[in-house]
VOVEXSE-942039 format. One line per 10 residues: number of its first residue (from 1); for each residue x, y, z of C-alpha. Coordinates in nm, 2 decimals, decimal comma. Example, Ala and Ser with C-alpha at 12.3 -4.5 7.8 and 13.67 -1.06 7.14 Angstrom:
BEGIN
1	1,23:-0,45:0,78 ~ 1,37:-0,11:0,71
// end
This chain:
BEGIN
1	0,00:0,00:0,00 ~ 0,26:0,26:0,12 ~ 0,47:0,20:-0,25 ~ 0,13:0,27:-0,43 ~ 0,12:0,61:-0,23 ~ 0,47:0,67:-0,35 ~ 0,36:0,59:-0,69 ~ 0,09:0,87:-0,67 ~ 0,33:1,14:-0,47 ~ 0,58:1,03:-0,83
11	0,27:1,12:-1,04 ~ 0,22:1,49:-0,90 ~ 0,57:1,47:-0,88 ~ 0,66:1,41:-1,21 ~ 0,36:1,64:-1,36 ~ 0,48:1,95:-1,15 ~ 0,82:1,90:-1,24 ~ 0,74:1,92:-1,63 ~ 0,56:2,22:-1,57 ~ 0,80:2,37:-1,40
21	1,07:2,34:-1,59 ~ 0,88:2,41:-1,92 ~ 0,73:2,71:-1,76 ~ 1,12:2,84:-1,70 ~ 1,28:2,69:-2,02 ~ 0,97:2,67:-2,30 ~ 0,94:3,07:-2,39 ~ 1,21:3,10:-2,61 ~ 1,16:2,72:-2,77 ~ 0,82:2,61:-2,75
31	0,78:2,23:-2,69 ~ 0,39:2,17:-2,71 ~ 0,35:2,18:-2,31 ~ 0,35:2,55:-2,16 ~ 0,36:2,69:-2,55 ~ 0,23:2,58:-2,84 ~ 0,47:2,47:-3,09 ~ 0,23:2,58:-3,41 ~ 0,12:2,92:-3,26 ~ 0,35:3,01:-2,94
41	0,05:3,09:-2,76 ~ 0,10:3,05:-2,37 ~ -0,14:2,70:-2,32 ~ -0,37:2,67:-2,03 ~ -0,19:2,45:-1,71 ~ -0,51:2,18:-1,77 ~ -0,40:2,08:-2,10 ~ -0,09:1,89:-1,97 ~ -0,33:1,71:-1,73 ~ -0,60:1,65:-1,89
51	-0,58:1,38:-2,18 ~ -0,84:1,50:-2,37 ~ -0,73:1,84:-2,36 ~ -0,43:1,78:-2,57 ~ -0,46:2,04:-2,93 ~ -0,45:2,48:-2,86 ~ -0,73:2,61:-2,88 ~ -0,62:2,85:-3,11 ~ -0,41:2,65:-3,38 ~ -0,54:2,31:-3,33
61	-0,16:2,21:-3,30 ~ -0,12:1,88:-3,07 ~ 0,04:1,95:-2,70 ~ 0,33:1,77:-2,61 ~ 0,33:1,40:-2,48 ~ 0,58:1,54:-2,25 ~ 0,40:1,54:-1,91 ~ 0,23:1,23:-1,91 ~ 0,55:1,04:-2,00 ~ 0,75:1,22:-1,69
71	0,50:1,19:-1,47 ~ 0,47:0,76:-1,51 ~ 0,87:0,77:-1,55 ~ 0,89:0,94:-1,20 ~ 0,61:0,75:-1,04 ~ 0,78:0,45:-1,13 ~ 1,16:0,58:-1,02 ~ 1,00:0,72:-0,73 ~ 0,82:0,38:-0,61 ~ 1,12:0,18:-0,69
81	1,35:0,34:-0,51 ~ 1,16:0,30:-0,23 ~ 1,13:-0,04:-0,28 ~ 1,56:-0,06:-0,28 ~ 1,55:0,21:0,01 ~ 1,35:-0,06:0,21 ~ 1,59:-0,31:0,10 ~ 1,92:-0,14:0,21 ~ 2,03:-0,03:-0,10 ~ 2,20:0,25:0,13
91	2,27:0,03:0,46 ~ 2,65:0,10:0,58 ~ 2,85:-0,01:0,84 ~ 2,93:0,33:0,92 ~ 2,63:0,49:0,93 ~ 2,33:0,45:1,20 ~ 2,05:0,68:1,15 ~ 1,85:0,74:1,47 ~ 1,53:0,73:1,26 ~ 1,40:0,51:1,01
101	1,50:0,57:0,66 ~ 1,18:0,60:0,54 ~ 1,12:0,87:0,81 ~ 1,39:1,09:0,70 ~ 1,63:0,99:0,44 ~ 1,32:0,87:0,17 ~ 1,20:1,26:0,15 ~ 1,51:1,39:0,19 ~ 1,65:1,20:-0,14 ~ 1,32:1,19:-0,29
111	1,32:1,58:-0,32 ~ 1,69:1,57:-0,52 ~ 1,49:1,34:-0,76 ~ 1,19:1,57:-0,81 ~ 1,50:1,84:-0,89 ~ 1,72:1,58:-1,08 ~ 1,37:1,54:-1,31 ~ 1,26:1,91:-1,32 ~ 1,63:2,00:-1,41 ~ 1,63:1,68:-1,67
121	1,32:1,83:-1,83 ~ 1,48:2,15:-1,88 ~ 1,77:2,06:-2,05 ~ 1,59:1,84:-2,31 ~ 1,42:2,17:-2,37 ~ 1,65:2,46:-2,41 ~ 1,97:2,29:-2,34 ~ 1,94:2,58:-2,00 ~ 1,90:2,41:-1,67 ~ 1,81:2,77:-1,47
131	1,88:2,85:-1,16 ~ 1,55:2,90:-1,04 ~ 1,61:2,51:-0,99 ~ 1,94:2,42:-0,87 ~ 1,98:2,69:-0,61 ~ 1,66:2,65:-0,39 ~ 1,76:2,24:-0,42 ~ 2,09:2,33:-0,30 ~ 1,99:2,56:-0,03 ~ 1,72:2,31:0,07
141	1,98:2,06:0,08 ~ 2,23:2,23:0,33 ~ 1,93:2,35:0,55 ~ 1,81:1,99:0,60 ~ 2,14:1,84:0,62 ~ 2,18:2,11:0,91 ~ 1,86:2,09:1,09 ~ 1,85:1,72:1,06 ~ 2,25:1,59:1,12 ~ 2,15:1,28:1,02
151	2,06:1,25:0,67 ~ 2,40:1,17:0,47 ~ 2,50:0,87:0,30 ~ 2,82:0,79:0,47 ~ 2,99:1,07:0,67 ~ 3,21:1,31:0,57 ~ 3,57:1,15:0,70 ~ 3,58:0,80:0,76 ~ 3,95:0,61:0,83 ~ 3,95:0,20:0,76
161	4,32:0,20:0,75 ~ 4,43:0,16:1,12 ~ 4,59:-0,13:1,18 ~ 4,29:-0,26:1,42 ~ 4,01:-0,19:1,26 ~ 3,89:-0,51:1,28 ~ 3,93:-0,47:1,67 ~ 3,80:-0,11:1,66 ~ 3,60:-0,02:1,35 ~ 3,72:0,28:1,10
171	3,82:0,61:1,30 ~ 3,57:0,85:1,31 ~ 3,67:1,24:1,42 ~ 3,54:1,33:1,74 ~ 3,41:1,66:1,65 ~ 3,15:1,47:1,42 ~ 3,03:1,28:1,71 ~ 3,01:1,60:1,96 ~ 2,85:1,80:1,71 ~ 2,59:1,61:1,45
181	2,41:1,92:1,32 ~ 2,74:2,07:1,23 ~ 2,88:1,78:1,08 ~ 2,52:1,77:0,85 ~ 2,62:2,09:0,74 ~ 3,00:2,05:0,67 ~ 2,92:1,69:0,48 ~ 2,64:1,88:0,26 ~ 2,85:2,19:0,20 ~ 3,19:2,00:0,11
191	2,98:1,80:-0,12 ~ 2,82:2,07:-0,29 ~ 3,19:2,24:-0,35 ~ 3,34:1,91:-0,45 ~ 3,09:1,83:-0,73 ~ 3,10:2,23:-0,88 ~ 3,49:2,20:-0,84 ~ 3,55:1,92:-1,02 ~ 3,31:2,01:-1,30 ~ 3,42:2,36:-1,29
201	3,73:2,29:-1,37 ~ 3,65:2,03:-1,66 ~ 3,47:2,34:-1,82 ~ 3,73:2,55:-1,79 ~ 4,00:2,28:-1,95 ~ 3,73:2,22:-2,25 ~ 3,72:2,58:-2,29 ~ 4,12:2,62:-2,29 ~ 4,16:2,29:-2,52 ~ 3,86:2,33:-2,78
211	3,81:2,71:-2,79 ~ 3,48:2,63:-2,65 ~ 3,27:2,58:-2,33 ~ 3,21:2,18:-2,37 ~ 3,06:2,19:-2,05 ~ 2,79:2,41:-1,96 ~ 2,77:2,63:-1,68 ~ 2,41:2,47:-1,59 ~ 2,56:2,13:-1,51 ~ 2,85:2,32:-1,30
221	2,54:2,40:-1,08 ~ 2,40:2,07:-1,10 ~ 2,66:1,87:-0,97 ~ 2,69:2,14:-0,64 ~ 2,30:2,07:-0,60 ~ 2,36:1,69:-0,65 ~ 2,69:1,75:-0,41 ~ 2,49:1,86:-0,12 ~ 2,24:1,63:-0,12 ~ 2,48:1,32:-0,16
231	2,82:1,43:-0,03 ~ 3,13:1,46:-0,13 ~ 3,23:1,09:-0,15 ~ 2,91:0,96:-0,36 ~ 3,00:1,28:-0,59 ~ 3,32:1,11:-0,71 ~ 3,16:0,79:-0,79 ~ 2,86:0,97:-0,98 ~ 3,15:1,16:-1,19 ~ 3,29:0,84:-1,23
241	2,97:0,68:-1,36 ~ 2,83:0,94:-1,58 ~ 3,03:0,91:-1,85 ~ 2,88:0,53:-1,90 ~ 2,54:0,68:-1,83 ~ 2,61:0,92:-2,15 ~ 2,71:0,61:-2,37 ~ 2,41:0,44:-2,30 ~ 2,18:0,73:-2,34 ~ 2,39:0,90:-2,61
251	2,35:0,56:-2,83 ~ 1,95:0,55:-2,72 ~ 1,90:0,89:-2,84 ~ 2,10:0,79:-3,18 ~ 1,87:0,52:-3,21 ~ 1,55:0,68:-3,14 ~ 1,59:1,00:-3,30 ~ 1,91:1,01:-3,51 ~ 2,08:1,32:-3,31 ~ 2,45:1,25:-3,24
261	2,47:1,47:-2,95 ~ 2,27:1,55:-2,62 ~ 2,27:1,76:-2,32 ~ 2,52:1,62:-2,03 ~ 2,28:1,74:-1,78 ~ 2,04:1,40:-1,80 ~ 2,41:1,23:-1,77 ~ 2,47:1,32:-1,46 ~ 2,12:1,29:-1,33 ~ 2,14:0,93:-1,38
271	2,48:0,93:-1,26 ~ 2,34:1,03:-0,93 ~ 2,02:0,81:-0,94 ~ 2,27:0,51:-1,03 ~ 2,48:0,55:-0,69 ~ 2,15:0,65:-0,49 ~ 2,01:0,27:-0,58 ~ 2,35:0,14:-0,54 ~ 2,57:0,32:-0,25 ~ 2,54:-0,02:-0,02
281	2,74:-0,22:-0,31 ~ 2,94:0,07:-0,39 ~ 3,07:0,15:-0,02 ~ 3,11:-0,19:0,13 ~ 3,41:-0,27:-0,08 ~ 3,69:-0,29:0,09 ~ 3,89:-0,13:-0,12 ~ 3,71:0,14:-0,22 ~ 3,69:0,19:0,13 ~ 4,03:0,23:0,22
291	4,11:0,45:-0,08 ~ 3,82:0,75:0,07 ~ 4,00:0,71:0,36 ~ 4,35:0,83:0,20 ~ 4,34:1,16:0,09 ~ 4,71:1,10:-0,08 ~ 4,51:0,86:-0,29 ~ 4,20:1,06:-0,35 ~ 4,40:1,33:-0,50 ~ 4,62:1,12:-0,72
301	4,36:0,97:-0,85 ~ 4,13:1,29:-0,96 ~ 4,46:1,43:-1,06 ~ 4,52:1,13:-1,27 ~ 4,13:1,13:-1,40 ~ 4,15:1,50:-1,48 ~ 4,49:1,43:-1,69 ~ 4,37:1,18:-1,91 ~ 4,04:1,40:-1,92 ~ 4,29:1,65:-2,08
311	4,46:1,41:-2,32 ~ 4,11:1,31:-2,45 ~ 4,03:1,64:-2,52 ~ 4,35:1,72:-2,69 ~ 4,23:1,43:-2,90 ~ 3,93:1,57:-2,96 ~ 4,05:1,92:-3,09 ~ 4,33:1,73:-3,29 ~ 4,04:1,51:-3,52 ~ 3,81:1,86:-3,53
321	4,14:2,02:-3,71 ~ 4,22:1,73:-3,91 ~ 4,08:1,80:-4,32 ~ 3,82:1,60:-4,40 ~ 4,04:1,51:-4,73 ~ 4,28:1,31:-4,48 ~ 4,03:1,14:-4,26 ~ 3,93:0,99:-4,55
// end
């Protein structure tokens, strides 16, 4: 019973999302849901919702598909991650919430997906994810993460290399212990300023490299809202995961509707609803483990990522200057 009541919360969800974001990102490139793609008239709210409602009144044009498709695609994510919530897809050694998951942490994560979709939808529309979006999300994530102390996936320092941690358990600062409100805070913001970083700074190497912008500011933005919702941890592994994300959903696209290119923004997004499902399976290894525990590590290795991010784009801007004459 309670997943059916998630399933309806996904409907509204995923309805008030699309409306959202079209009402932010349709003006200037009418898709059929807030504007009518034949006329750009501004379309009543009711003819998203309502089935039947689905030409203008003014052009006859048909309304987009759009909402209806959302709102069953966030139903359904909505209910099943619920299910794996209930499950333990996020169950850690480390971490012992006082209250149930479902109390807390199911809201709390269920909010970044409403954002994660309402972002999504704006992106597929104007390639713009606005900031009427991400910064509420974020702000909403750091005052929860404050006023709570107890919503993050793993906390924001955990050691598993002592020698005795199998007597022990992995060392834990004591200042996170003494003060769990402050902690909330200092996990969500070093989260949010880990995942803009990072992208940040891929941006600004695409831009040196190609001339160009590759990455847009919006998903800069993203990844801070993302960030402070997930910390700073699960933001590596969603960096880490959306590049096999885009191949998937670059190729579907391909397939579906012959474009050879898409927004990164929906990338990422699944990125973070991949390692939301998935954080149990992800954290528990051992290695893994030890390695977010080392910050020598940590750093060589996104120093490492970053330079072969640079070498690929050096690639990149060597085949855009090559003549067509020779690629042949």
């Amino acid at each position: 019973m309670w997943l059916i009541v998630i399933f309806c919360v996904g409907l509204v969800a995923g309805w008030s999302a699309v409306l959202w974001a079209a009402s932010l990102a349709e003006e200037a490139r009418p898709a059929g849901i807030r504007w009518c793609r034949g006329c750009a008239a501004r379309l009543p709210v009711f003819s998203a919702v309502v089935p039947w409602a689905g030409h203008c009144s003014g052009c006859r044009a048909r309304t987009s598909s759009g909402p209806w498709l959302a709102a069953v695609g966030t139903a359904c994510l909505f209910a099943f991650f619920a299910y794996l919530l209930e499950q333990g897809c996020q169950t850690v050694t480390e971490v012992r919430p006082a209250q149930a998951l479902w109390q807390a942490r199911l809201p709390f994560h269920l909010l970044l997906l409403f954002l994660l979709v309402t972002a999504v939808a704006a992106d597929l529309i104007d390639y713009v994810i606005p900031d009427q979006i991400i910064l509420p999300g974020t702000l909403a994530a750091l005052l929860l993460s404050f006023a709570s102390g107890d919503l993050q996936l793993i906390h924001i320092w955990v050691d598993w290399s002592d020698e005795m941690v199998q007597v022990y358990g992995p060392w834990l600062p004591q200042w996170m212990k003494d003060h769990q409100h402050l902690h909330g805070l200092a996990w969500s913001l070093c989260g949010a300023v880990s995942g803009a970083s990072l992208v940040w700074a891929g941006r600004v190497a695409a831009n040196r490299i190609l001339g160009f912008p590759a990455i847009g500011f919006g998903d800069v933005t993203l990844m801070a809202m993302i960030g402070a919702f997930m910390g700073w941890q699960p933001v590596l592994c969603v960096l880490a995961v959306s590049p096999l994300a885009g191949i998937v959903l670059g190729l579907a696209v391909f397939v579906l509707t012959g474009r050879g290119f898409m927004a990164f923004g929906p990338c990422l997004a699944a990125g973070a609803v991949i390692v939301l499902c998935t954080w149990n399976a992800i954290w528990e290894q051992q290695g893994l483990r030890i390695i977010f525990g080392h910050w020598p590590t940590i750093a060589g290795l996104i120093l490492g990522a970053f330079w072969l991010y640079c070498l690929l784009l050096l690639g990149v801007r060597w085949f855009r200057s090559t003549p067509v004459s020779r690629l042949r």
